[in-house]
C-alpha positions as MATLAB code, in Angstrom:
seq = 'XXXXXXXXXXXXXXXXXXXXXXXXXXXXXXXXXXXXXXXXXXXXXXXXXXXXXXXXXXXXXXXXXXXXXXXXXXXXXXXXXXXXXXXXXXXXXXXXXXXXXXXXXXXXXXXXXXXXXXXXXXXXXXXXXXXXXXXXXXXXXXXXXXXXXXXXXXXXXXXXXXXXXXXXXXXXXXXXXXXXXXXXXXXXXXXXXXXXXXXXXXXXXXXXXXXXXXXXXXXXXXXXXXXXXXXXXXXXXXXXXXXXXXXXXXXXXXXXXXXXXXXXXXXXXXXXXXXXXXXXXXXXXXXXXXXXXXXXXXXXXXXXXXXXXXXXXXXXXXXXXXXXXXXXXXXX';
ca = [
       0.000    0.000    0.000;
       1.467    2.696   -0.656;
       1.891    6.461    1.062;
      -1.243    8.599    1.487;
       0.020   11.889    2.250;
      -2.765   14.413    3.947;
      -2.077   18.509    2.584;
      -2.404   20.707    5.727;
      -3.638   23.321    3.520;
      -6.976   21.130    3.113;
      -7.982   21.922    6.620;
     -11.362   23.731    7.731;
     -10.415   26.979    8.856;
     -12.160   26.064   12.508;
      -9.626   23.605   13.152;
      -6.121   26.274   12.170;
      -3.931   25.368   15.316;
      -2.059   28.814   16.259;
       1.496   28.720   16.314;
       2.844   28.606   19.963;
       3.900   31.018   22.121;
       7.227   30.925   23.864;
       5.934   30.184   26.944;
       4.980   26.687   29.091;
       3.095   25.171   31.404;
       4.414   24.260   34.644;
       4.072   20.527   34.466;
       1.056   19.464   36.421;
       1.627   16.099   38.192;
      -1.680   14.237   37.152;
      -1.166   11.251   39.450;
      -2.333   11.320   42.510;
      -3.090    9.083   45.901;
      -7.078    7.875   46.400;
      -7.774    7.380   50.151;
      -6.786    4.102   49.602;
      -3.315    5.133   48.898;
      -2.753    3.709   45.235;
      -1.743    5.664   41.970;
      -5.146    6.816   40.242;
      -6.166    9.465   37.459;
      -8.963   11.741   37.335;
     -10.740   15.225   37.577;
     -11.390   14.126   41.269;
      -7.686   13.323   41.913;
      -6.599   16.446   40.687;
      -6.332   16.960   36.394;
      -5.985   20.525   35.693;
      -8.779   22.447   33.753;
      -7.055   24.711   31.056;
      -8.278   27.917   33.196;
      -6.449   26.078   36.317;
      -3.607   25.767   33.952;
      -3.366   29.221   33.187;
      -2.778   30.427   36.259;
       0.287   28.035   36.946;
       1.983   29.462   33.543;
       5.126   30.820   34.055;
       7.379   32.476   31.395;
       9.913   30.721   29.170;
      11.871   31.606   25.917;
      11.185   27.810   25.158;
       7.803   25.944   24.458;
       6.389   22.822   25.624;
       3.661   20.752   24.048;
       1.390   23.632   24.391;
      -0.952   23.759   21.381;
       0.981   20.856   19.383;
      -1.118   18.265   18.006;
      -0.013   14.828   19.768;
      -0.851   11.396   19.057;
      -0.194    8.483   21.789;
      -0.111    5.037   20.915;
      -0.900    2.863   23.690;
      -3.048    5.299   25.410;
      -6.162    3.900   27.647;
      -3.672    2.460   30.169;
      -0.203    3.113   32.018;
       2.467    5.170   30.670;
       0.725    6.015   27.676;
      -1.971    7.294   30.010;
       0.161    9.053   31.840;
       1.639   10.753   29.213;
      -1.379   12.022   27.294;
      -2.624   13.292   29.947;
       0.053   15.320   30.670;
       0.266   16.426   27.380;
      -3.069   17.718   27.753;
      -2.298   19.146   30.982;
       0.419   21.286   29.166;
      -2.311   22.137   26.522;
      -1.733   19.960   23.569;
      -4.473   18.290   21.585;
      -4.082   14.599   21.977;
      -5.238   11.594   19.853;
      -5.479    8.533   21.622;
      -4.880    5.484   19.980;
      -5.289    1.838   21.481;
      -7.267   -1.366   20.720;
     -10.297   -0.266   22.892;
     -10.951    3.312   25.110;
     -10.642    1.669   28.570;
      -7.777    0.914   30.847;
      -6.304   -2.151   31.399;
      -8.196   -4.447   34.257;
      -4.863   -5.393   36.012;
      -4.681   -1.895   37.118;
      -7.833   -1.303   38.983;
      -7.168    2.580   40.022;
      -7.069    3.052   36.235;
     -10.768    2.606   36.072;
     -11.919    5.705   36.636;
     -12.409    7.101   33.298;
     -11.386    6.804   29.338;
      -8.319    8.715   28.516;
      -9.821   11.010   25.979;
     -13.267   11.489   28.120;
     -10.899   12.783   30.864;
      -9.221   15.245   28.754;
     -12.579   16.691   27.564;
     -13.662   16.833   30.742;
     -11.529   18.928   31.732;
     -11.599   21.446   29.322;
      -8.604   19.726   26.516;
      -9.047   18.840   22.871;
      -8.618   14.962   22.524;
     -10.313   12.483   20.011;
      -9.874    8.182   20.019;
      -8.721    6.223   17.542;
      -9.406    2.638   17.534;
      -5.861    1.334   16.025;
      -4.468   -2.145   15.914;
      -0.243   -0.442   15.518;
       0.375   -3.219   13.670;
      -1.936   -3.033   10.782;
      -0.300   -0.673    8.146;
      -3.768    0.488    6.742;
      -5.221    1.581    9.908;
      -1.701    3.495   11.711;
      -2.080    5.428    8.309;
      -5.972    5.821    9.092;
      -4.647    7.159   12.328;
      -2.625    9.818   11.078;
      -5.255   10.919    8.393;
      -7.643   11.295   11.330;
      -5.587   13.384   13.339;
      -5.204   15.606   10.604;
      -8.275   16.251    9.921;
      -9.827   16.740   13.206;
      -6.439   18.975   13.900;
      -4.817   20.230   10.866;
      -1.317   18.873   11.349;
       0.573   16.627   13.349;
       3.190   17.580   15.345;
       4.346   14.745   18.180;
       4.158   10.740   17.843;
       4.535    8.832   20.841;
       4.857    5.391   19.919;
       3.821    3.805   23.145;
       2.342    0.526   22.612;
       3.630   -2.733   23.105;
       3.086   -5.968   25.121;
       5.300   -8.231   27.273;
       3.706  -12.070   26.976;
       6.505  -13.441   29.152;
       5.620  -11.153   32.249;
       2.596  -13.235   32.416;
       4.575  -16.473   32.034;
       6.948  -18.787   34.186;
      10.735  -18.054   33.166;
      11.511  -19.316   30.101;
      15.081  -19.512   28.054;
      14.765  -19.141   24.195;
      15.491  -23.108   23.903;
      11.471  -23.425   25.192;
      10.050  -19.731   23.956;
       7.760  -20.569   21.440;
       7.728  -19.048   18.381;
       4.511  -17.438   18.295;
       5.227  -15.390   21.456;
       8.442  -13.882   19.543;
       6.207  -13.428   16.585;
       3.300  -11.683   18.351;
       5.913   -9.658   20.758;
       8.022   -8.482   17.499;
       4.657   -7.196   15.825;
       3.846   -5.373   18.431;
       6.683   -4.048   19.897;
       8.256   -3.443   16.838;
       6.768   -3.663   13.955;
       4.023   -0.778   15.158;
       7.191    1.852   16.199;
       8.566    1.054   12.422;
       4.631    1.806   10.726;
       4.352    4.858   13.642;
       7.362    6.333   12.262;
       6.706    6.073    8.741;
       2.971    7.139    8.272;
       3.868    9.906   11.030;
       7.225   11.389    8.933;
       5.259   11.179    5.472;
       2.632   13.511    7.319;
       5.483   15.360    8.577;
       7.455   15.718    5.510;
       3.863   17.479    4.157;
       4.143   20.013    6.328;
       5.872   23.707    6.550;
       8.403   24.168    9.344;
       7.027   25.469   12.709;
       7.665   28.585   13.929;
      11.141   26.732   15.720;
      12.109   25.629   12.513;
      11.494   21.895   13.340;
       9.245   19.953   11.484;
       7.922   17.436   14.587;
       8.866   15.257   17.655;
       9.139   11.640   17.532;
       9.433    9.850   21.222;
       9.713    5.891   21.417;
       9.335    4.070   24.395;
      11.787    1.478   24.333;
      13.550    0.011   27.503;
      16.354   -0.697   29.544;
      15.980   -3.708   28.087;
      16.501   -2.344   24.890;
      19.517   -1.561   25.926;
      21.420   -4.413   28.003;
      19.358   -8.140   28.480;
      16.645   -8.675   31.263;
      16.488  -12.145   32.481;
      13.845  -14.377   30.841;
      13.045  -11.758   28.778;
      14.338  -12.928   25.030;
      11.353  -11.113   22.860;
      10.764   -8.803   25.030;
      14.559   -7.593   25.243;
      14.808   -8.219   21.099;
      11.972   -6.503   20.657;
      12.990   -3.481   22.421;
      16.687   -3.552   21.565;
      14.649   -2.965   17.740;
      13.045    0.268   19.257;
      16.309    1.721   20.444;
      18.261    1.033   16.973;
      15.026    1.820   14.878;
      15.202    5.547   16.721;
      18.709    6.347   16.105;
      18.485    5.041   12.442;
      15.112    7.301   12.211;
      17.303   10.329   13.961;
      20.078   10.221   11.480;
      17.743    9.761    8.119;
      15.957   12.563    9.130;
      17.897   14.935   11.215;
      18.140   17.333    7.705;
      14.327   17.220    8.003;
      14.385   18.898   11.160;
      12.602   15.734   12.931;
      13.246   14.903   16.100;
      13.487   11.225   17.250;
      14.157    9.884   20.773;
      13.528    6.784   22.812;
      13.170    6.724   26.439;
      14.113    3.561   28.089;
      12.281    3.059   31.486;
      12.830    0.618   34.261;
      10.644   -1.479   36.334;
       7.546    0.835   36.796;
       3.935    0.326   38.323;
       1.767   -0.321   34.875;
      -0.115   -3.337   33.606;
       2.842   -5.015   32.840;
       4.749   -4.783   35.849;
       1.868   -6.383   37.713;
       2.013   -9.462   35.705;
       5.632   -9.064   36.331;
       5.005   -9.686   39.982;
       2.725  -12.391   39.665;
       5.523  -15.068   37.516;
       8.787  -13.718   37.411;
       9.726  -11.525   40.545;
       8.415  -10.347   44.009;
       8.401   -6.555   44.195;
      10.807   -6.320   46.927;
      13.115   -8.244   44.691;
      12.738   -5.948   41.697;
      12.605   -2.707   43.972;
      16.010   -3.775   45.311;
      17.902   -3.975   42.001;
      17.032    0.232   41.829;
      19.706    1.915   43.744;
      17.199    3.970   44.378;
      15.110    1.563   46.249;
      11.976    1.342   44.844;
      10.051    0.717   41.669;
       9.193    3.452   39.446;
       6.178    5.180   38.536;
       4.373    6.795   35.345;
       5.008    9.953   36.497;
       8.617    9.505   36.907;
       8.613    9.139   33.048;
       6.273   11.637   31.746;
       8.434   14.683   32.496;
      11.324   12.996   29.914;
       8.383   12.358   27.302;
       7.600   16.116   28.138;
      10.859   17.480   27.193;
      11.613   15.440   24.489;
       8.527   16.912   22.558;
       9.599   20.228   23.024;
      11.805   23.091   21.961;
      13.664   22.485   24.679;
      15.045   19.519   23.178;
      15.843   21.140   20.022;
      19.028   20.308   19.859;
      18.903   16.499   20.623;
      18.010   13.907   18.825;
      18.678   10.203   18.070;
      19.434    9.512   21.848;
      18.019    6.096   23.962;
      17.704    7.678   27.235;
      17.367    5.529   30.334;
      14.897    7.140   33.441;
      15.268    3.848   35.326;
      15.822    4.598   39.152;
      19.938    4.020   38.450;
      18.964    0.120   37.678;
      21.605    0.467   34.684;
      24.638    1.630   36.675;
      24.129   -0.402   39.464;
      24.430   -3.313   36.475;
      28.255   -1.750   35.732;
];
């Protein structure tokens, strides 16, 4: 199939995004305690509205996300929650993109309410996108979408992915079967490689922003991506694609004025880490290999995924950047 490229110029004039100002929004820390003490999201646990936001603005010859037009893979659950909603919180206009609206079950203080509602609901632009990642037709669907509800893209963060052997006793490749390489690879993989290429055609469309960059590509990758994780062989692959995949995208495209960066987290408190828990390691076990001493949580990331969309990364790209509690130099 080939490249469907969507002209910005096509746009209903009620949807013109105004350039942004050189200013940003403090970052507003979305995640918050319930009375029963666990992580949770919400307008009753403390989401910003935009007028709230505007009163925490503080000047800056630099901008943040404010106004860009994001889409987050991966979004009804964990960091790609997290993220989007932060986003928002910064004023960006956010397409959410997952299999299905509603957070994951394993996390029950995710519950609450749909990504995108949430955003609305408190006063942001946001819009969901049913998208199987690894269906080339439909990641191209995606980035149609967002441009015409939005008139441009501006940010990817490729976000979604699986891990089938946290949910599984420790195996070594000799007994991993195939199919869980194959379905691990598709997703972890395979969707960052269509993400980047249906987002940089739309990109490539488009006239510089008032920076003189042309967009903001963030992949979440992994420590794993980096060195190997125990028990972990398509998981670890899988990621170690992510982290190559973005510096090869950063150096094809650096003329283009694209930015492309991976962050590469640790252990932290998501879907995944819960069937972590459950097959492979106890939490004090996995807490005690961060120097740190503890296990990480989604908004220990989002500040990272923050920066890295903005103009105050403008002069970095193609980097794998571990936020990982010091788990990595405790390994040296």
């Amino acid at each position: 199939m080939g490249t469907t490229i969507t002209d910005p110029s096509a746009r209903a004039p009620e949807t013109q995004i105004e350039p942004y100002e050189g200013s940003y929004r403090m970052l507003v820390l979305i995640l918050a305690k319930t009375s029963a003490g666990k992580l949770a999201f919400g307008s009753r646990v403390g989401l910003l509205s935009v007028q709230q936001l505007s009163n925490t603005t503080k000047p800056h010859n630099l901008s943040r996300p404010t106004s860009k037009v994001c889409i987050i893979t991966g979004s009804s659950s964990g960091l790609g929650r997290a993220i989007a909603l932060t986003y928002a919180a910064e004023g960006a206009h956010i397409v959410c993109a997952d299999l299905q609206p509603t957070a994951r079950a394993e996390v029950e203080s995710e519950g609450l309410a749909n990504t995108d509602d949430l955003i609305r609901q408190n006063g942001g632009r946001a819009i969901f996108i049913k998208t199987d990642m690894t269906k080339p037709d439909q990641v191209q669907n995606l980035v149609t979408k967002c441009v015409e509800e939005f008139g441009r893209l501006d940010v990817l963060v490729n976000n979604a992915g699986i891990s089938l052997e946290a949910g599984r006793p420790p195996l070594g490749i000799h007994d991993t079967p195939s199919e869980t390489w194959d379905a691990t690879m598709s997703v972890n993989a395979k969707s960052v490689f269509l993400g980047c290429k249906y987002a940089i055609a739309q990109l490539l469309a488009q006239p510089l922003l008032p920076s003189g960059d042309r967009g903001w590509i963030v992949n979440i990758s992994s420590i794993f991506g980096l060195v190997g994780g125990r028990h972990n062989i398509s998981y670890a692959a899988s990621k170690g694609a992510v982290s190559n995949l973005t510096r090869q995208v950063a150096m094809d495209y650096a003329e283009a004025r694209i930015h492309c960066n991976a962050i590469c987290p640790g252990y932290v408190k998501t879907a995944i880490f819960v069937n972590t828990v459950k097959t492979l390691h106890s939490p004090e076990a996995i807490a005690a290999q961060h120097p740190f001493r503890g296990v990480g949580t989604p908004e220990d990331i989002v500040g990272v995924a923050v920066f890295l969309a903005s103009d105050d990364a403008r002069w970095i790209t193609g980097i794998c950047m571990p936020v990982d509690g010091a788990t990595l130099r405790s390994r040296r």
